[in-house]
Backbone bond lengths (Angstrom), bond angles and torsions (degrees), N, CA, C in turn:
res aa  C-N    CA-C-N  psi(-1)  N-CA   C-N-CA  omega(-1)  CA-C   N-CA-C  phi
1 X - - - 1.477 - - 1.517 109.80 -
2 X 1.372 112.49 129.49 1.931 106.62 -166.42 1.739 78.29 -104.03
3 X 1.529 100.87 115.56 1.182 110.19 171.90 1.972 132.23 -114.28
4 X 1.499 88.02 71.37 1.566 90.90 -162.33 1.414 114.31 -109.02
5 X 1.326 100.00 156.08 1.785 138.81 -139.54 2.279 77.15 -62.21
6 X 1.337 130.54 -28.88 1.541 112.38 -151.92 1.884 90.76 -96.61
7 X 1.387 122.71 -11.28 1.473 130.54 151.34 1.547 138.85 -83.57
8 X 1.497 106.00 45.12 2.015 84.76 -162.02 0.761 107.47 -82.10
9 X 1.525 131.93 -15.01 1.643 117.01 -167.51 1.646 102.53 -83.22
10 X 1.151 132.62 5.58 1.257 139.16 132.12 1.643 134.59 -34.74
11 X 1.130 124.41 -24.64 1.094 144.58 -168.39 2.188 115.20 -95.76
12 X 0.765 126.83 152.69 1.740 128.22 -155.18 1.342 71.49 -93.85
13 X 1.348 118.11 120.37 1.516 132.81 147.88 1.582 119.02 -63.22
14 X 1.598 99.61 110.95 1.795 122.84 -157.28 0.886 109.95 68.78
15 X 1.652 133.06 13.23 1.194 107.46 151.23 1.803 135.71 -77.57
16 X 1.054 128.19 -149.63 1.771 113.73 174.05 1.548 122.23 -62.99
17 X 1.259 104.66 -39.35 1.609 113.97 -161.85 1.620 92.11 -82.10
18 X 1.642 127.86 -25.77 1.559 126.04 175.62 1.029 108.88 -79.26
19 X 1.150 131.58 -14.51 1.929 142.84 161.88 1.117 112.04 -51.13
20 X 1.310 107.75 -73.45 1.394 133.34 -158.31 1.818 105.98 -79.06
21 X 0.997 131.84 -21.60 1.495 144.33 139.71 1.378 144.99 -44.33
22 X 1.798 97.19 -46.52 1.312 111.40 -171.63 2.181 72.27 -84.97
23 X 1.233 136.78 -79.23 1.405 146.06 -178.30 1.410 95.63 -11.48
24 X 0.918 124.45 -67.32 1.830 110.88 -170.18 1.414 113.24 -87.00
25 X 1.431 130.50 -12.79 1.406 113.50 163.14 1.650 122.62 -75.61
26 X 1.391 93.18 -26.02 1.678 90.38 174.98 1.252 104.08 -86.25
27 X 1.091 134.52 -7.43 1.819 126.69 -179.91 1.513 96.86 -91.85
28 X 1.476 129.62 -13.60 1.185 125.47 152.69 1.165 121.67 -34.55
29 X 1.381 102.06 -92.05 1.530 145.29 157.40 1.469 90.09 -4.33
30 X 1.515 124.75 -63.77 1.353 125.41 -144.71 1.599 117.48 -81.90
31 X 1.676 94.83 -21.06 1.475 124.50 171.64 1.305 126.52 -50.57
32 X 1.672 73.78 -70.15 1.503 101.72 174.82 1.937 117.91 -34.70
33 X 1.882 96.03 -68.69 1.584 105.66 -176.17 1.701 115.46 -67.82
34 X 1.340 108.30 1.96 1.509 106.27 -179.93 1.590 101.73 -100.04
35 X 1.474 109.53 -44.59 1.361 97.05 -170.26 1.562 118.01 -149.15
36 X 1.581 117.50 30.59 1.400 130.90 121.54 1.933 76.69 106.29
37 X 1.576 91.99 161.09 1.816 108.70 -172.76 1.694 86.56 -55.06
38 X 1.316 130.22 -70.59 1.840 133.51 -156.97 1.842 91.54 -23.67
39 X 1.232 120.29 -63.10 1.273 141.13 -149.93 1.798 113.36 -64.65
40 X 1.535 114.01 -21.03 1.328 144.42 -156.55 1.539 104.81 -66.80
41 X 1.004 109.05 90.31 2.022 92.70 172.91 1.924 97.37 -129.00
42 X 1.548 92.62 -171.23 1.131 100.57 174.91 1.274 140.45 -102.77
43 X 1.770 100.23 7.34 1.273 134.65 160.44 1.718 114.79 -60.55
44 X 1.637 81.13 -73.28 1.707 91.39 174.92 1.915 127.95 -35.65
45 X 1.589 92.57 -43.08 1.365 91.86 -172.58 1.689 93.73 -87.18
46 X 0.643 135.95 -65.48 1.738 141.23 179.29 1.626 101.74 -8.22
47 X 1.610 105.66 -60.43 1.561 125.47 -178.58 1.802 114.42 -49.45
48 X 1.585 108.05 -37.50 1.225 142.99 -160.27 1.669 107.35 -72.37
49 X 1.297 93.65 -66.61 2.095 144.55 -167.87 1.449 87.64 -61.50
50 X 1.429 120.22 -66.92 1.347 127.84 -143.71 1.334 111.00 70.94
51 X 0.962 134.84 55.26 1.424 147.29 -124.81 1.790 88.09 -159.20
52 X 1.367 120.79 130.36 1.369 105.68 150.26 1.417 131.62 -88.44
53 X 1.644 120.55 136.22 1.474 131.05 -177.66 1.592 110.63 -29.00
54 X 1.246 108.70 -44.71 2.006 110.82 -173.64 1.616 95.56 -84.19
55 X 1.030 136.75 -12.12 1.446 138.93 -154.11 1.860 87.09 -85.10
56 X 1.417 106.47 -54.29 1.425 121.97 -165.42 1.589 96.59 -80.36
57 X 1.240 133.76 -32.39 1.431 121.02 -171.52 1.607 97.72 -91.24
58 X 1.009 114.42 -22.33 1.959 103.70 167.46 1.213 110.22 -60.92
59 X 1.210 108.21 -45.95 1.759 105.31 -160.74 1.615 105.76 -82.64
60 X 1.143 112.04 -44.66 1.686 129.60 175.96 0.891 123.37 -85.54
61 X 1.568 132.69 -54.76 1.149 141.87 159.71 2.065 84.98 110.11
62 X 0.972 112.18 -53.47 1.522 109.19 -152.17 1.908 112.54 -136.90
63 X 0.906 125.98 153.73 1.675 124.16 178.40 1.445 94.60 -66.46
64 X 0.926 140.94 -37.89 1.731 136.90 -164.81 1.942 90.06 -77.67
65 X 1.387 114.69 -19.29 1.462 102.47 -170.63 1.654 90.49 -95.90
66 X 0.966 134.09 -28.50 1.264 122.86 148.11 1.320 143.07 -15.03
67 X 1.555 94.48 -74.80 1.658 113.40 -169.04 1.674 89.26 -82.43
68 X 1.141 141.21 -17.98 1.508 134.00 165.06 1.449 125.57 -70.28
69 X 1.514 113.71 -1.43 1.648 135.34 -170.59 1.855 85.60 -111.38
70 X 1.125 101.51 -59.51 1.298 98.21 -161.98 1.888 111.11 -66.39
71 X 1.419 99.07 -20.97 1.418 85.82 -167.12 1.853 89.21 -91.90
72 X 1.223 116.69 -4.82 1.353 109.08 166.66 1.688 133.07 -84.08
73 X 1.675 102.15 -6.31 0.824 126.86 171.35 2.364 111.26 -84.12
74 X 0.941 109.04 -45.58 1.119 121.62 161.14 1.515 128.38 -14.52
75 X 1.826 95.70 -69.30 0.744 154.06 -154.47 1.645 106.03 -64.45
76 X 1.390 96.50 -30.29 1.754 120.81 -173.60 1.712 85.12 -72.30
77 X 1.212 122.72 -44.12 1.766 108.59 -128.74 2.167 71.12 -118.40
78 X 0.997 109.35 71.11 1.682 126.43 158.39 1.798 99.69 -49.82
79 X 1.737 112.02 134.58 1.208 103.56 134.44 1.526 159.84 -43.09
80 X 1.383 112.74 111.57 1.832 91.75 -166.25 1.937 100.26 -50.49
81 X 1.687 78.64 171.14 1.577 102.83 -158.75 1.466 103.02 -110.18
82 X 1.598 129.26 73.57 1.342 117.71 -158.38 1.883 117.30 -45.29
83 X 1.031 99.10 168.67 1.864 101.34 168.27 1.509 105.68 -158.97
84 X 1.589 114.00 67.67 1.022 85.75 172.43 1.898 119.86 -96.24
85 X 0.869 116.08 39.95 1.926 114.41 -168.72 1.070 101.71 84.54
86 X 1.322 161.36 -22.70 1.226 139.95 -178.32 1.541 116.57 -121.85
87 X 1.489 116.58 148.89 1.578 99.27 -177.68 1.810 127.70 -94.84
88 X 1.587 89.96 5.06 1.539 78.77 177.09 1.526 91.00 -109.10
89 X 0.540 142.92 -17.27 2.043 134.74 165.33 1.802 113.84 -61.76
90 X 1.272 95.44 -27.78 1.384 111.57 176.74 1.291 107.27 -70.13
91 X 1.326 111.98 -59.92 1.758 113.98 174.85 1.159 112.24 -60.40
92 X 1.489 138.35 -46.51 1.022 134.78 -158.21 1.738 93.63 -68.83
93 X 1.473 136.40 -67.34 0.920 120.23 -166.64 1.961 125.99 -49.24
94 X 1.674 96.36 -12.39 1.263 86.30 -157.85 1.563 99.04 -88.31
95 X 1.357 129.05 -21.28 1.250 174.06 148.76 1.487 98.98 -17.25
96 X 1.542 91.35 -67.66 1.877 107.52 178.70 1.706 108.13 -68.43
97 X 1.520 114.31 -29.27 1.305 119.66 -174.41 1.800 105.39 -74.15
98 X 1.104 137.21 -15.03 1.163 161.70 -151.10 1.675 106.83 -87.97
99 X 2.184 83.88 -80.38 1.482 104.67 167.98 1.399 113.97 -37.30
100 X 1.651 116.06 -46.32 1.621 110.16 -149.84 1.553 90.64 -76.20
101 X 1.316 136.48 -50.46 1.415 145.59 -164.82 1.366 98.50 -53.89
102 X 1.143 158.56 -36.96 1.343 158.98 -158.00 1.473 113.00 -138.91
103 X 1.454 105.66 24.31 1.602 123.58 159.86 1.562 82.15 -83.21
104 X 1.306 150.17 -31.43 1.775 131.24 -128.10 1.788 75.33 -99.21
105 X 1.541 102.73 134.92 1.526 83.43 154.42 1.745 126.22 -71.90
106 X 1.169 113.49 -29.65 1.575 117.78 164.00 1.964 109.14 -26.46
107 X 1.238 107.67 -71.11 1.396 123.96 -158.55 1.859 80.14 -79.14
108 X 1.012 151.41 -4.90 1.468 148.98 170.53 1.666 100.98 -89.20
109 X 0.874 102.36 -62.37 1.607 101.37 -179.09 1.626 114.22 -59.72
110 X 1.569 124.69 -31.20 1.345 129.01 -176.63 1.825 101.85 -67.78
111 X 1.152 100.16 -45.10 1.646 104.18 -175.50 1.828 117.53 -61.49
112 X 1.095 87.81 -13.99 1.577 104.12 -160.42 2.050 78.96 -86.97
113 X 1.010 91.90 -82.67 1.870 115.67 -168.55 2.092 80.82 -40.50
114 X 1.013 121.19 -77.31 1.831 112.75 -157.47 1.665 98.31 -53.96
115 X 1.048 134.09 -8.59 1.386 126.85 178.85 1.753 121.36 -103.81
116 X 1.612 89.74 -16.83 1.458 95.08 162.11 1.420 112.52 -103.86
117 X 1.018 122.83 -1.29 1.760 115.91 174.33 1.630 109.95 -108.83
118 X 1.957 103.06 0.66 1.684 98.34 154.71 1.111 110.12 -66.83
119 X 1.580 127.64 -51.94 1.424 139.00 -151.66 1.394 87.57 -68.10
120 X 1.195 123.92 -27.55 1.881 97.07 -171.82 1.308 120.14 -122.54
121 X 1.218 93.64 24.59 1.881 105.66 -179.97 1.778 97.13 -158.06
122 X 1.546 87.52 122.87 1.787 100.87 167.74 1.405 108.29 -48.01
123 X 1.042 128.53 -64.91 1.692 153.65 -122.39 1.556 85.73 -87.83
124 X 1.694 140.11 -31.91 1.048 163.06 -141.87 1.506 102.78 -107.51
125 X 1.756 107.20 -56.31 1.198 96.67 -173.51 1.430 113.05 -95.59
126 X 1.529 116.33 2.51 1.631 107.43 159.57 1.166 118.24 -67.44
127 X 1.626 130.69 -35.67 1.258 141.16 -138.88 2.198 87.97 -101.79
128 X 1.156 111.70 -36.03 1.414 108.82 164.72 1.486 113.41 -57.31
129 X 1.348 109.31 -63.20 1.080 124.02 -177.20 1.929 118.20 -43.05
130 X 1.163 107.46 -61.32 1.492 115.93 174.80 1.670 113.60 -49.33
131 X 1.971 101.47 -46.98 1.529 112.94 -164.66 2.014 92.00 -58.91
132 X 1.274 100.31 -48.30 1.711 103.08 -167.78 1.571 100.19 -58.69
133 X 1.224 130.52 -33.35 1.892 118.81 -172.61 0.961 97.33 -84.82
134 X 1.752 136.58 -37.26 1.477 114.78 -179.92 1.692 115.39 -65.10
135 X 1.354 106.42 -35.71 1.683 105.42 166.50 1.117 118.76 -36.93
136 X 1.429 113.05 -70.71 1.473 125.43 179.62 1.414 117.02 -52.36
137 X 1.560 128.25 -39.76 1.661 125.78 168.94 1.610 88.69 -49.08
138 X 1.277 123.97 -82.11 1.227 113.95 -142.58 1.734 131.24 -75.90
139 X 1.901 95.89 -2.73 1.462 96.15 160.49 1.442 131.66 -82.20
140 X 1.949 92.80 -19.73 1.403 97.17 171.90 1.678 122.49 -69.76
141 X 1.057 122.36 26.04 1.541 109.48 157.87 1.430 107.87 -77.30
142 X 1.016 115.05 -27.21 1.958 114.19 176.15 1.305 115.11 -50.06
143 X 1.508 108.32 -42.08 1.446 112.33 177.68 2.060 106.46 -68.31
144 X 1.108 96.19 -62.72 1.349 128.58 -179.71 2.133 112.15 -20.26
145 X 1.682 77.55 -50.88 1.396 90.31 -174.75 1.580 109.76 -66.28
146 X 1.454 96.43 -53.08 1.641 113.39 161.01 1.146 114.54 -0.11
147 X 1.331 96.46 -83.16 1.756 129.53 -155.22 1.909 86.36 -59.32
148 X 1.767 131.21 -56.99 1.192 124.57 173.52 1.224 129.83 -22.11
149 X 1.483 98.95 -46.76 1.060 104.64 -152.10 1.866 117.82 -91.92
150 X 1.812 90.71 -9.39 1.318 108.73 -176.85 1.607 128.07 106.62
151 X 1.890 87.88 -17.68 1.666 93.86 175.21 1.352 110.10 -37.96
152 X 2.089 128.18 -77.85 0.981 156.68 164.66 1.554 122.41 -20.47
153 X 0.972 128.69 147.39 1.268 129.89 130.21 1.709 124.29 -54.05
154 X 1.199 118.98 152.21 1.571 139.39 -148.24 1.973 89.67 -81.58
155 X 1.110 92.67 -43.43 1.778 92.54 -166.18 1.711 101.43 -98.07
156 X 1.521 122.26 20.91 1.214 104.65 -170.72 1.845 113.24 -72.83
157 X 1.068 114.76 137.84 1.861 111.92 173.64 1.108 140.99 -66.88
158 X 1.437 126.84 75.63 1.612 113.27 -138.98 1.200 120.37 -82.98
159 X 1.865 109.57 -17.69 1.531 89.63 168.01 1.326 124.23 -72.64
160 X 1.519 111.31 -25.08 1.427 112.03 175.64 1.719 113.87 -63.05
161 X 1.113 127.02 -9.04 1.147 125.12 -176.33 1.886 110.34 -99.64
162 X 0.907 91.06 -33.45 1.740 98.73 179.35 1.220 91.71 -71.05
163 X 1.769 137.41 -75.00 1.246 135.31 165.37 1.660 117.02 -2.66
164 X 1.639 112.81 -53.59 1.582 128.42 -165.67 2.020 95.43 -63.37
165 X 1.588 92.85 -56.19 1.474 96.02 175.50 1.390 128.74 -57.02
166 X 1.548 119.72 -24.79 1.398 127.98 -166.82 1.643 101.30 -92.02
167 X 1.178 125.46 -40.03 1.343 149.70 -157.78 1.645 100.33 -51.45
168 X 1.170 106.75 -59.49 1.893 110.93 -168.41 1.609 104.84 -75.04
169 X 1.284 125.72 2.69 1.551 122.82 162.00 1.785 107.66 -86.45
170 X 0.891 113.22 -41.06 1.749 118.80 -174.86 1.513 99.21 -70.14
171 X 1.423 121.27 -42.07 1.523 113.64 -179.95 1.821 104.73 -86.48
172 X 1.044 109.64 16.46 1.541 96.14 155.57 1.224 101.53 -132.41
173 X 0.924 130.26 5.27 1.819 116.43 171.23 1.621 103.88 -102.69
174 X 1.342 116.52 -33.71 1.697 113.83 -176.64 1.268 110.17 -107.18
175 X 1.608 133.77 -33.99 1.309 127.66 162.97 1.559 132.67 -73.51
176 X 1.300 125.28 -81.61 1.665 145.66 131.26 1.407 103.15 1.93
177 X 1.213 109.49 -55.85 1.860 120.75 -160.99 1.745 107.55 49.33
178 X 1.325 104.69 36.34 1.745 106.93 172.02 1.446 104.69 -91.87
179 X 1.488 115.90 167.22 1.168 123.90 -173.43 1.714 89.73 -101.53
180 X 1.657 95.66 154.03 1.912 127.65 177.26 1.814 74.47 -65.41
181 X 1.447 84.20 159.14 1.079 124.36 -149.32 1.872 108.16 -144.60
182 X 1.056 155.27 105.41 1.668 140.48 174.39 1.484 87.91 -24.30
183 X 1.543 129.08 -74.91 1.368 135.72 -156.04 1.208 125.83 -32.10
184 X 1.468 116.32 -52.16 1.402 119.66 167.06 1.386 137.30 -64.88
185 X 1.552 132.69 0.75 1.695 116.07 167.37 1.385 79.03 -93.30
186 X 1.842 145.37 -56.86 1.263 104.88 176.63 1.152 143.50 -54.28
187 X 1.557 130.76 -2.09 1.702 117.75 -170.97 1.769 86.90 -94.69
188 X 1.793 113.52 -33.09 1.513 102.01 -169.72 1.452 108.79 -67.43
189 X 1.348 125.63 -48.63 0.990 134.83 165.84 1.782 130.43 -8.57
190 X 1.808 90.99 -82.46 1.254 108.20 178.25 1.798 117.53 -70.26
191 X 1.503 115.15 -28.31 1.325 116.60 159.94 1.534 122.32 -59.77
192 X 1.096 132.54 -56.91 1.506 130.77 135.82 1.660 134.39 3.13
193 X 1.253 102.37 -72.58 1.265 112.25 167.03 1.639 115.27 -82.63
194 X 1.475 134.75 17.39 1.369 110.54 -166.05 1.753 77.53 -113.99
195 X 1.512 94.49 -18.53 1.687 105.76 -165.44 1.665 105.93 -77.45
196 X 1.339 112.42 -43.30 1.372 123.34 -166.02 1.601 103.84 -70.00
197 X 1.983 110.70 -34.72 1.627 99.93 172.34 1.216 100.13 -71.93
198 X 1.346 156.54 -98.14 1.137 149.60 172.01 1.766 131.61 7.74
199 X 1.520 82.88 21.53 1.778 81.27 -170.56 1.722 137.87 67.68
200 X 1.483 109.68 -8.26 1.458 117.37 -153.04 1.972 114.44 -58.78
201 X 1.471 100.28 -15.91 1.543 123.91 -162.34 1.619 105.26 -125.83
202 X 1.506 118.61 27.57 0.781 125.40 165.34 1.710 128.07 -61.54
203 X 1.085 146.58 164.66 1.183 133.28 178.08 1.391 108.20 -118.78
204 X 1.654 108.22 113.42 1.619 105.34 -178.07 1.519 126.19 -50.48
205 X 1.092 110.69 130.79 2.234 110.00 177.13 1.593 93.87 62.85
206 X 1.412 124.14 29.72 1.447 105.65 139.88 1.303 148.18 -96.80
207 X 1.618 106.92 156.09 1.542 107.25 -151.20 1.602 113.83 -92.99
208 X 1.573 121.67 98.08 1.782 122.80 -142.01 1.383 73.41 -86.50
209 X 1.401 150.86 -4.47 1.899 138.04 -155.32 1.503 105.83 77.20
210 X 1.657 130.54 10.03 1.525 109.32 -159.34 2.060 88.44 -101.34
211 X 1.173 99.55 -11.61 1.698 105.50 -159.43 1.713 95.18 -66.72
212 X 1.510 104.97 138.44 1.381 105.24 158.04 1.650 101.20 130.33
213 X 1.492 109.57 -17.19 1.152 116.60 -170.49 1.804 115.49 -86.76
214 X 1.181 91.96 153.88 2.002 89.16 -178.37 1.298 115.48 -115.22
């Protein structure tokens, strides 16, 4: 059975190989928040996992093939997508849903470790890279609905706008290195939406259907 880390949902759910998977990604995880990405080998988690060292380098080959399982694992359990009729209540909750996820230091330390094992592994920073645009497709129905409903402008960009909202949590958890705050899904939030009525996420030379008229 070729049982590798870029197929898991391949694998018999509870069966051995979903054991032995779910066991070393959370001893990741557990690594990680005890003693930071520098610290990360495949010793540590093996020791952790109960997992054997060759067991994890067959399937993974490497800790960066790790944190690329795990952040694909993540990936399953999406934030809900509020709807309640309006779009700045909408943001705000999702905003707040954001804050609370990266209140954990666990999920603080994972972000830290998957962003340093993009920088040093290709294979790492595609698999970030992809996980973050599918995020963004699927939060943008918030915008999306918006725009339905008439809040929006016709050409507004919604992943770029969810992006605008998501953006000031990553620069205080990986740049700043300050701690979330209540304050921040509301300031991103409500900046977002004051920006998005205002046109700010508009899409240049796009075609809303109004052109043509005299």
């Amino acid at each position: 059975m070729n049982d590798r880390s870029h197929s898991p949902g391949s694998v018999r759910p509870g069966g051995r190989t979903a054991r032995t998977r779910e066991a070393v990604l959370s001893a990741a995880l557990d690594e990680l928040a005890d003693n930071g990405y520098a610290a990360l080998s495949v010793e540590g988690v093996a020791q952790r996992s109960g997992v054997h060292p060759a067991t994890i380098r067959r399937r993974w080959r490497t800790v960066e093939g790790v944190m690329c399982d795990a952040l694909i694992r993540t990936g399953a359990t999406e934030l809900a997508i509020p709807d309640t009729g309006g779009l700045q209540q909408d943001l705000r909750l999702f905003a707040q849903a954001i804050g609370g996820f990266y209140t954990a230091p666990r999920h603080q330390a994972f972000l830290q470790g998957i962003v340093s094992a993009a920088s040093r592994d290709p294979s790492a920073g595609d698999t970030l890279r992809d996980t973050i645009s599918e995020r963004l497709r699927v939060a943008s129905a918030i915008i999306h609905r918006a725009v339905e409903r008439g809040e929006l402008p016709p050409d507004t960009d919604a992943e770029e706008a969810i992006a605008a909202m998501s953006a000031p949590f990553y620069y205080r958890l990986l740049v700043s290195r300050r701690p979330l705050d209540q304050r921040l899904p509301l300031i991103s939030a409500d900046a977002v939406y004051h920006a998005a009525l205002a046109g700010a996420f508009s899409i240049p030379g796009a075609d809303t259907g109004e052109q043509g008229s005299d």
